[in-house]
N, CA, C and O atoms as CSV, one atom per row, in Angstrom:
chain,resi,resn,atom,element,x,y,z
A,1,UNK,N,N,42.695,-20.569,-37.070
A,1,UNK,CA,C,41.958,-21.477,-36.213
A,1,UNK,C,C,41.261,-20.671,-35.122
A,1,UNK,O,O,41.837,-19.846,-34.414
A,2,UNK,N,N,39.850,-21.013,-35.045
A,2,UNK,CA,C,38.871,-20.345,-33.754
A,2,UNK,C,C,38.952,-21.162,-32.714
A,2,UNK,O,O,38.383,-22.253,-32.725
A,3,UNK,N,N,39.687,-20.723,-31.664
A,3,UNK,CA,C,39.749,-21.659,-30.266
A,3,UNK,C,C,39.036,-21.068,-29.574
A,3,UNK,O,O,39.208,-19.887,-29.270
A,4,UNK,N,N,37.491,-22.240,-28.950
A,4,UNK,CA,C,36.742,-21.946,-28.147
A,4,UNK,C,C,36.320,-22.789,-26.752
A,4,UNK,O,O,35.734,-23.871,-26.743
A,5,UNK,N,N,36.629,-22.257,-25.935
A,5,UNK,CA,C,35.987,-23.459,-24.785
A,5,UNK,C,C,34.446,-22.481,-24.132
A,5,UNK,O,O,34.087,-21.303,-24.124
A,6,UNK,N,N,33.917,-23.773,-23.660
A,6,UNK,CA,C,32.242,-23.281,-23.026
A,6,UNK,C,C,32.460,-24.146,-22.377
A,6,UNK,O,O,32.823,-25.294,-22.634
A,7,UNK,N,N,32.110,-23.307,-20.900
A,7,UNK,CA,C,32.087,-23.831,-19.634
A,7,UNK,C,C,30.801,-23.644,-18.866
A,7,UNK,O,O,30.317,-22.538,-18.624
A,8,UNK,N,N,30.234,-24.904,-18.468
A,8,UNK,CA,C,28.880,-25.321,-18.647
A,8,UNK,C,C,28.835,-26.050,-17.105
A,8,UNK,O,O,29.678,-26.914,-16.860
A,9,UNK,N,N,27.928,-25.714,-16.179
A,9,UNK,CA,C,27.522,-26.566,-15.101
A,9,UNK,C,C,27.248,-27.808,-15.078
A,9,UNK,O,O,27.769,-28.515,-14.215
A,10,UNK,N,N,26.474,-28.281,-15.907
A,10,UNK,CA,C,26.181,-29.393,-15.881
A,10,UNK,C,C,25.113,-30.068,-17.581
A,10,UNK,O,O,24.187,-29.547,-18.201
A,11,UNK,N,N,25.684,-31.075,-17.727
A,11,UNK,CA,C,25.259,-31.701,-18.835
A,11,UNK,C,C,23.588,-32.171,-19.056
A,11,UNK,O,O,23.017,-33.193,-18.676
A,12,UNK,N,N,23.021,-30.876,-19.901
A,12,UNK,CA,C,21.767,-31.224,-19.204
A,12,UNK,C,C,21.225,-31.355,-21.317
A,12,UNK,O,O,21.996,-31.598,-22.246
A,13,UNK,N,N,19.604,-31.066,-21.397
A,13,UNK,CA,C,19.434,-30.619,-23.065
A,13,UNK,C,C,19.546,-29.544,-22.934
A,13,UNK,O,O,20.176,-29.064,-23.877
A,14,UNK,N,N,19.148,-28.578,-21.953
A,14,UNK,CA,C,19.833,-27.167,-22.567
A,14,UNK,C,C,21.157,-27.249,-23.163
A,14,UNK,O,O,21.423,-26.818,-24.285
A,15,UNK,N,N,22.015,-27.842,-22.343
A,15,UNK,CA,C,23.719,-27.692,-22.491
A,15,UNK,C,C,23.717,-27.932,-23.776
A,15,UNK,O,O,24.111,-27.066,-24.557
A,16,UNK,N,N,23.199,-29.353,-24.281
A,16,UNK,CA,C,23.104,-29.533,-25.422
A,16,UNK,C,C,22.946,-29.121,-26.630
A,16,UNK,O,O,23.552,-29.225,-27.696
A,17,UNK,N,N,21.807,-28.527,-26.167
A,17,UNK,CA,C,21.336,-27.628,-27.301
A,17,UNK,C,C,22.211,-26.490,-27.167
A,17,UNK,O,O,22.412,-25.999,-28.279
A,18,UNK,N,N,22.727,-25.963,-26.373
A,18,UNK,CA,C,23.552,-24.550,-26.620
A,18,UNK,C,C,24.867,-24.993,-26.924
A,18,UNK,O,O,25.663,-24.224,-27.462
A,19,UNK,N,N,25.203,-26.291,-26.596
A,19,UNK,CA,C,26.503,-27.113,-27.775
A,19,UNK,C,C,26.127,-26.893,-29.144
A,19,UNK,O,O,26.495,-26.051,-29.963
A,20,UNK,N,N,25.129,-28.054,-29.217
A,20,UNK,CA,C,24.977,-28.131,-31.125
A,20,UNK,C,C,24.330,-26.627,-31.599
A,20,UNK,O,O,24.400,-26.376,-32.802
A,21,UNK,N,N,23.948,-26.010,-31.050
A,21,UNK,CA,C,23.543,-24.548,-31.904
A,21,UNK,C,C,24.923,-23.924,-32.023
A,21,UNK,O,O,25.249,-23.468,-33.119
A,22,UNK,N,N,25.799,-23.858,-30.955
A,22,UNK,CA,C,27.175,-23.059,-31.628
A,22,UNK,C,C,28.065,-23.714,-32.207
A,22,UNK,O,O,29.217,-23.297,-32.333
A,23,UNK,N,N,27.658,-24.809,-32.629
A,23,UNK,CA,C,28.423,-25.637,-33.405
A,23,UNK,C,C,28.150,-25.576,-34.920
A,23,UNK,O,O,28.988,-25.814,-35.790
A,24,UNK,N,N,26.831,-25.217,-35.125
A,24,UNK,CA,C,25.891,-25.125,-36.549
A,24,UNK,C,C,26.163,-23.805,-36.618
A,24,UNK,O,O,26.550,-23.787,-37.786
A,25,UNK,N,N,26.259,-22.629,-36.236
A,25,UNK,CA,C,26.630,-21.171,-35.918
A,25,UNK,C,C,27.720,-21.145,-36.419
A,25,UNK,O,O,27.785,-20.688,-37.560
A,26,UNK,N,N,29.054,-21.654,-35.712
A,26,UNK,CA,C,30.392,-21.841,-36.013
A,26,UNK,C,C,31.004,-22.248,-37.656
A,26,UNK,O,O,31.857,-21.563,-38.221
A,27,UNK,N,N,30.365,-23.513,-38.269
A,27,UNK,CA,C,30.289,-24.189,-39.132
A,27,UNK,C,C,29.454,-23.225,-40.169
A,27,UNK,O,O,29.641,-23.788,-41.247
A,28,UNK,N,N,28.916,-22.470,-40.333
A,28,UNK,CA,C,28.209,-21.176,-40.935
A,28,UNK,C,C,28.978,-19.508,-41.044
A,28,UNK,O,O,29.153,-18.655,-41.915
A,29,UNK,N,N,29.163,-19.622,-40.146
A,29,UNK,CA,C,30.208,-18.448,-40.088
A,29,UNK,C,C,31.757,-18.484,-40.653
A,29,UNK,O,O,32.293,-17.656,-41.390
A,30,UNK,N,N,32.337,-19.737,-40.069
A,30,UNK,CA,C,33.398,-19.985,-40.288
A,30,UNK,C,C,34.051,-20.298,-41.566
A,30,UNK,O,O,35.257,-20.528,-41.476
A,31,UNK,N,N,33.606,-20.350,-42.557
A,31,UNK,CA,C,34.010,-19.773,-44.543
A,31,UNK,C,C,34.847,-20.983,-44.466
A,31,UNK,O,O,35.867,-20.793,-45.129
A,32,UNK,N,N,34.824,-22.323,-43.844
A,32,UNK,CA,C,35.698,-23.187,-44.299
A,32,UNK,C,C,36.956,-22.920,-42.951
A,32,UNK,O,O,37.225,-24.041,-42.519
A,33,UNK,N,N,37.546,-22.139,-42.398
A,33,UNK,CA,C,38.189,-21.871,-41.529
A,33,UNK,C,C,37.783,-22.761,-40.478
A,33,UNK,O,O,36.606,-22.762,-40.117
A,34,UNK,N,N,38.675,-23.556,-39.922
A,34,UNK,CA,C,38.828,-24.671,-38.401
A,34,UNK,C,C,38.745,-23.527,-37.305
A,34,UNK,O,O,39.307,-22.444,-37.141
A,35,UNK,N,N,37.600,-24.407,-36.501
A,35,UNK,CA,C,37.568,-24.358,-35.228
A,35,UNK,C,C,37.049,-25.229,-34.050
A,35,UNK,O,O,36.182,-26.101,-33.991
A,36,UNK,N,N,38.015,-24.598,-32.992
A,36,UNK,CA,C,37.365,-25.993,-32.050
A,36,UNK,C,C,36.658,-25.698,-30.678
A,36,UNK,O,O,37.127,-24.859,-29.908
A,37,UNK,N,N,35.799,-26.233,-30.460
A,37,UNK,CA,C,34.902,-25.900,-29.320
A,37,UNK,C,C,35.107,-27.033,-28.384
A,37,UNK,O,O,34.806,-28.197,-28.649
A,38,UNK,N,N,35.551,-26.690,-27.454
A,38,UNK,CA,C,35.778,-27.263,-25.994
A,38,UNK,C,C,34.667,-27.155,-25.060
A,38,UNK,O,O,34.344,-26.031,-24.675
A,39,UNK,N,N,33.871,-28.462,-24.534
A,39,UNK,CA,C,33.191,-27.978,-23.715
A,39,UNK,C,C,33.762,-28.398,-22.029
A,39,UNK,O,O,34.528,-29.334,-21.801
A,40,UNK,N,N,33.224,-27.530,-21.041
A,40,UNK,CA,C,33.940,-28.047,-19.625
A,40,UNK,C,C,33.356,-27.971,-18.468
A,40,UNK,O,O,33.295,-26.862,-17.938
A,41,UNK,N,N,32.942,-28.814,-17.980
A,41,UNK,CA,C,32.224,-28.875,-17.089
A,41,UNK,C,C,33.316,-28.031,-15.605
A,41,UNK,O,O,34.476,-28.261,-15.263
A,42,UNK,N,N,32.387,-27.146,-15.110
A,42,UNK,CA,C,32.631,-26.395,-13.735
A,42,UNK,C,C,32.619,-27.593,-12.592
A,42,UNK,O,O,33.403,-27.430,-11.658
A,43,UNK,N,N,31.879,-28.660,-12.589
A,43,UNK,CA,C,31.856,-29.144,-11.711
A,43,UNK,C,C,32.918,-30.465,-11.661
A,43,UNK,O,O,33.367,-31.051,-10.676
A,44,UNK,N,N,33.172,-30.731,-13.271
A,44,UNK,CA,C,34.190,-31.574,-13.537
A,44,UNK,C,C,35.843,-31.378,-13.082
A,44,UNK,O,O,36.717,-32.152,-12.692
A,45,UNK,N,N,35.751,-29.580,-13.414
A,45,UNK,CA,C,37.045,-29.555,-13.372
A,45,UNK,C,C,37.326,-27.522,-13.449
A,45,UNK,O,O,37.492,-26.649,-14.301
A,46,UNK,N,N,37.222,-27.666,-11.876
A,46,UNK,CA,C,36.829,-26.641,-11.299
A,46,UNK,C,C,37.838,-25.652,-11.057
A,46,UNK,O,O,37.524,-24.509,-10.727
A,47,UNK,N,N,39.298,-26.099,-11.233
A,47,UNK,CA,C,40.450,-25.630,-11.278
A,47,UNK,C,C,40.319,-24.893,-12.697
A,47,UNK,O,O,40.398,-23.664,-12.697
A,48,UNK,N,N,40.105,-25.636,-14.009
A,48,UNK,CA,C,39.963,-24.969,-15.098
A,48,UNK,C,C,39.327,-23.422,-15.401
A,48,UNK,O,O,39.762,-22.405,-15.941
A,49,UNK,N,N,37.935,-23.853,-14.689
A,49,UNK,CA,C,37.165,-22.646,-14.801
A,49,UNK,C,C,38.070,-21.538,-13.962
A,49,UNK,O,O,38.170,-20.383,-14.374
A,50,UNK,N,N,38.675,-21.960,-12.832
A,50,UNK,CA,C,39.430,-20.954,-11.981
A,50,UNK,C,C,40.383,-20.329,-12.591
A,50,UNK,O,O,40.534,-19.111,-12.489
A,51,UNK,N,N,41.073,-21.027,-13.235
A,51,UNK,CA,C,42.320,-20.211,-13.979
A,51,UNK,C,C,41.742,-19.230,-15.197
A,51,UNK,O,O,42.369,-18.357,-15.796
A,52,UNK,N,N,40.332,-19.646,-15.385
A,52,UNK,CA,C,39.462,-18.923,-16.937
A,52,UNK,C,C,39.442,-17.524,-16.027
A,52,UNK,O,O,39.987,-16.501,-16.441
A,53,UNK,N,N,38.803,-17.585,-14.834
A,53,UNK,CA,C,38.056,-16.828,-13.964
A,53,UNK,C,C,36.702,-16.661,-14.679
A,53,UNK,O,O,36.204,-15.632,-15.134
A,54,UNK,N,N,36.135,-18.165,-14.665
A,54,UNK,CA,C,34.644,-18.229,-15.222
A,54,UNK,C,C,33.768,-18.593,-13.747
A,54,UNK,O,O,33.737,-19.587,-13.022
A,55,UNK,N,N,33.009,-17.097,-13.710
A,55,UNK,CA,C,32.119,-17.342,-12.434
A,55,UNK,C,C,30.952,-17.467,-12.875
A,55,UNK,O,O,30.160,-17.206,-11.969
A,56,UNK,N,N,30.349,-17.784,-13.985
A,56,UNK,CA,C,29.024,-17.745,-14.648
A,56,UNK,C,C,28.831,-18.450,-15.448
A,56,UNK,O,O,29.631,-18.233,-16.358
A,57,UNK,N,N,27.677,-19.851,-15.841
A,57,UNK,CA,C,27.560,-20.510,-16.812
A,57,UNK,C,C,26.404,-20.293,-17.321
A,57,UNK,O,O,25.369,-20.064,-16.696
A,58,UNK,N,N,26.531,-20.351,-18.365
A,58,UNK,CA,C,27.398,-20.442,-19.739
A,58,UNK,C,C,28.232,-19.831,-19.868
A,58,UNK,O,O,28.107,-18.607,-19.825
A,59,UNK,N,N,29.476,-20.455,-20.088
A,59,UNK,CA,C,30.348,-19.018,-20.670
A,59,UNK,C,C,31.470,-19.696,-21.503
A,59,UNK,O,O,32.305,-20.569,-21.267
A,60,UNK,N,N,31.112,-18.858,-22.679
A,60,UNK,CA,C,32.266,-19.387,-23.602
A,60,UNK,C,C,33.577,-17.946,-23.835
A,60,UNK,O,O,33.678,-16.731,-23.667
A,61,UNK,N,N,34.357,-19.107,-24.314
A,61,UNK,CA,C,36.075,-17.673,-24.097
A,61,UNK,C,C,36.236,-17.852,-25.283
A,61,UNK,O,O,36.012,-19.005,-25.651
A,62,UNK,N,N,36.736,-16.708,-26.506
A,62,UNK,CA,C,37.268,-17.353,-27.605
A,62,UNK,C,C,38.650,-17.131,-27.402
A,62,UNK,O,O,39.019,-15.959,-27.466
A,63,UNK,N,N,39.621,-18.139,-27.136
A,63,UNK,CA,C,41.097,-17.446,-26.625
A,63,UNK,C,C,41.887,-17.556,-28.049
A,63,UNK,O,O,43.100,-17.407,-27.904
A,64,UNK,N,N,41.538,-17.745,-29.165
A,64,UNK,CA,C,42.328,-17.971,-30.487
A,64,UNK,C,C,40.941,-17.506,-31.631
A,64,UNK,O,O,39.810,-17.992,-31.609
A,65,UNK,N,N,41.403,-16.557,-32.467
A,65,UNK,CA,C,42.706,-15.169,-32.704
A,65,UNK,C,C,42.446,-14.504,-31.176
A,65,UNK,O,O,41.531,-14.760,-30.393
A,66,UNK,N,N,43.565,-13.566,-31.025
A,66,UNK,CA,C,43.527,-13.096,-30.042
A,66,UNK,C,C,42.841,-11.313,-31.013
A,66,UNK,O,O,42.982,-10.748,-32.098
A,67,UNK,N,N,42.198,-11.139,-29.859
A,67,UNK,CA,C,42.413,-10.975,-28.101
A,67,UNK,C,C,41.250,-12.105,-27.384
A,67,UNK,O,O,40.273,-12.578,-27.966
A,68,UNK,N,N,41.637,-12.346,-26.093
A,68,UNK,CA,C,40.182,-13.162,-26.016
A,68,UNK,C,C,38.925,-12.519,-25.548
A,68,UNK,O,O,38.926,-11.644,-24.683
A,69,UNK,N,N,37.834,-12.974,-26.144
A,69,UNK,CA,C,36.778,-12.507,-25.856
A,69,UNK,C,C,35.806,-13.072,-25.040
A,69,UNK,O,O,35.752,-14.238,-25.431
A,70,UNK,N,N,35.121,-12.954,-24.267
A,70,UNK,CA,C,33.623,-14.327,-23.662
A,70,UNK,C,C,32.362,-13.866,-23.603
A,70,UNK,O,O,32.016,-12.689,-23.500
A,71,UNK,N,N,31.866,-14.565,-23.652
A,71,UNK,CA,C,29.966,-14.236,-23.888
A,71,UNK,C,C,29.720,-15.328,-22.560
A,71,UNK,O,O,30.193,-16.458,-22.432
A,72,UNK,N,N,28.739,-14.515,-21.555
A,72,UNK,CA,C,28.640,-15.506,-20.356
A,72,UNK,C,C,26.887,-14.921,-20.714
A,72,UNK,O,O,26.431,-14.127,-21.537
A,73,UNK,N,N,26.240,-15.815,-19.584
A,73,UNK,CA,C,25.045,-15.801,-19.155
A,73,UNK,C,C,24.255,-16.257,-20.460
A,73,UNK,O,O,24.505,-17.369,-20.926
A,74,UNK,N,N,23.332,-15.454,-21.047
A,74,UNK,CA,C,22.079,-15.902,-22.010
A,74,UNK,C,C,22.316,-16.142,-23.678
A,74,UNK,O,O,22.233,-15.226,-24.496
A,75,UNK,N,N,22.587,-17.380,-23.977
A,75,UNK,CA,C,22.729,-18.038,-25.442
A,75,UNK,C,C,21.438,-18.310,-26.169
A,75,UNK,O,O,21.276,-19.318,-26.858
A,76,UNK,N,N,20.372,-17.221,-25.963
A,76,UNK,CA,C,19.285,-17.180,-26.823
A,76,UNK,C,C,19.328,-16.713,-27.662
A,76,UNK,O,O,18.320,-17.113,-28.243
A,77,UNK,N,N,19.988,-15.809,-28.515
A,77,UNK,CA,C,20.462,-15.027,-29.544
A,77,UNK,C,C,21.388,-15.417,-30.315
A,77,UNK,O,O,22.325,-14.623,-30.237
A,78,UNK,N,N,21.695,-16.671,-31.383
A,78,UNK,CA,C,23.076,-16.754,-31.785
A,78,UNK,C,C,23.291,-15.784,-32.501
A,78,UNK,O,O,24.478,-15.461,-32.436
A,79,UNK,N,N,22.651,-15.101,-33.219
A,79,UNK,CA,C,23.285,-13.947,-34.157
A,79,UNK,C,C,23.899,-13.604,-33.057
A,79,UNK,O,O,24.958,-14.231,-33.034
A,80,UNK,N,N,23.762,-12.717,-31.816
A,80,UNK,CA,C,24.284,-11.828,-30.786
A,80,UNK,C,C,25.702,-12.306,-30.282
A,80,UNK,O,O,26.799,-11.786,-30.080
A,81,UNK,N,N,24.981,-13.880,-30.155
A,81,UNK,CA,C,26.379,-14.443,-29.388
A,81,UNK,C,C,27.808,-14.443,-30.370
A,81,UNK,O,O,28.905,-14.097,-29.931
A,82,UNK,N,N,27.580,-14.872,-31.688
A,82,UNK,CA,C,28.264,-14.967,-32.649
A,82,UNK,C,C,28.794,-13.484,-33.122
A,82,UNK,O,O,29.912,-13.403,-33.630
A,83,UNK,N,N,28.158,-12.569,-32.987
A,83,UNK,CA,C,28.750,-11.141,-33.327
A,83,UNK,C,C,30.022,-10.597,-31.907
A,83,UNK,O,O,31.087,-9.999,-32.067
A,84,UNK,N,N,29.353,-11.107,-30.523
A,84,UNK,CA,C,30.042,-10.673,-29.521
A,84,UNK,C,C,31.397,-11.495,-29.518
A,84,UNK,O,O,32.479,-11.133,-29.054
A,85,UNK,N,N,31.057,-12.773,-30.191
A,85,UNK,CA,C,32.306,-13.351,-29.687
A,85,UNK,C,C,33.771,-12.955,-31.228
A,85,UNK,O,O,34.783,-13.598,-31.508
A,86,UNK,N,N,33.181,-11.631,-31.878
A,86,UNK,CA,C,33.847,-10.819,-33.122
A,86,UNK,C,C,33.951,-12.069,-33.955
A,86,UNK,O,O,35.034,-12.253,-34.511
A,87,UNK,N,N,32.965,-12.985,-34.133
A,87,UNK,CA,C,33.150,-13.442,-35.632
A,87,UNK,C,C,32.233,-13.275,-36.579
A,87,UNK,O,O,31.257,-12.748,-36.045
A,88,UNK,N,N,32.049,-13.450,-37.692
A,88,UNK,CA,C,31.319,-13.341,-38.940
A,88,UNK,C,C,29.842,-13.361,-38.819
A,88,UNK,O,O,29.390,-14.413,-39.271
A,89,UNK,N,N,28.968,-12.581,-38.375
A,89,UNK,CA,C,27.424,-12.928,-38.394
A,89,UNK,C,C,26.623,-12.687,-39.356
A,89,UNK,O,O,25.402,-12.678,-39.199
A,90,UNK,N,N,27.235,-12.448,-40.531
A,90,UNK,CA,C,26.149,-12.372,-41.949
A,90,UNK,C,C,25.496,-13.319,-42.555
A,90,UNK,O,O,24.529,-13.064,-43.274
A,91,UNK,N,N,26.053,-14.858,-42.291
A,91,UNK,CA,C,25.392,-16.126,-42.209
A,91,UNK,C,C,25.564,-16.444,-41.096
A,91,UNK,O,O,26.767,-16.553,-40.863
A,92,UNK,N,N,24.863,-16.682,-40.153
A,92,UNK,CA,C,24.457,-16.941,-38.879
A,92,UNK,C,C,22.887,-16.960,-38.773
A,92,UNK,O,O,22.083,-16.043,-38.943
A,93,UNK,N,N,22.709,-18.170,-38.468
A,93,UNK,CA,C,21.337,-18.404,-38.744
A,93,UNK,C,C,20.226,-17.693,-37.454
A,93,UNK,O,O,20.475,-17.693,-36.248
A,94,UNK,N,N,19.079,-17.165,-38.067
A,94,UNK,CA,C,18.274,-16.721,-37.398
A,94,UNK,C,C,17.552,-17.717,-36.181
A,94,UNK,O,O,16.322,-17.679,-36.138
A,95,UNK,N,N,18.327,-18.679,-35.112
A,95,UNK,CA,C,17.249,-19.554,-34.367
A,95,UNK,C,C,18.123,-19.723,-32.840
A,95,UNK,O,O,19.311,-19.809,-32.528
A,96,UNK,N,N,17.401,-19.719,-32.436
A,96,UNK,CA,C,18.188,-19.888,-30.860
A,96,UNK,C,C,19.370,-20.897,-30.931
A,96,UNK,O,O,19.840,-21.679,-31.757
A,97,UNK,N,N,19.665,-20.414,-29.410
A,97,UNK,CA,C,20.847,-21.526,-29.048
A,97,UNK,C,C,20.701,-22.781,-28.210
A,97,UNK,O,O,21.301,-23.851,-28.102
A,98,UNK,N,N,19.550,-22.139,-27.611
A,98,UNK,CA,C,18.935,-22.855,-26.438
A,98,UNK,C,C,17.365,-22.976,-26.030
A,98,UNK,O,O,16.919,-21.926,-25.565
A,99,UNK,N,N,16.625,-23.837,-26.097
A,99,UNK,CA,C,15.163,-23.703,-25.833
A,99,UNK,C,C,14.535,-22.370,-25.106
A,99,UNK,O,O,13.323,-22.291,-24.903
């Protein structure tokens, strides 16, 4: 199982779109293998991000397999994002994450 949370300022269409692109990313990469993407608002629940020590949004953690990894700041690249966060990028589609 790929455990992922993305911690996101505020619910906007970017957010969106950098939801459903790593969700179509995930679902491509992932060979049938479960995973779950958590999203969390900083402003919702600000204690969360504190215990992440997420000072930057976007930022996703993959805390399951270990070790954990995070990709913060620019989700224009899913190949990039998807290679950094060490999973499978040989199907990973060539298109942004985010407008």
């Amino acid at each position: 199982m790929v455990s992922l949370k993305l911690y996101i300022a505020t619910y906007s269409p970017s957010t969106r779109a950098i939801t459903s692109g790593l969700n179509r990313a995930l679902e491509k990469v992932s060979s049938g293998d479960m995973f779950d993407l958590e999203v969390i608002s900083v402003l919702e629940a600000p204690d969360r991000a504190m215990a992440d020590n997420v000072m930057v949004t976007p930022t996703v953690i993959r805390s399951a397999p270990s070790p954990e990894t995070r990709v913060t700041g620019n989700f224009s690249d899913i190949t990039a994002v998807i290679q950094r966060l060490g999973l499978s990028a040989a199907t990973a589609p060539d298109e942004p994450l985010a407008p």
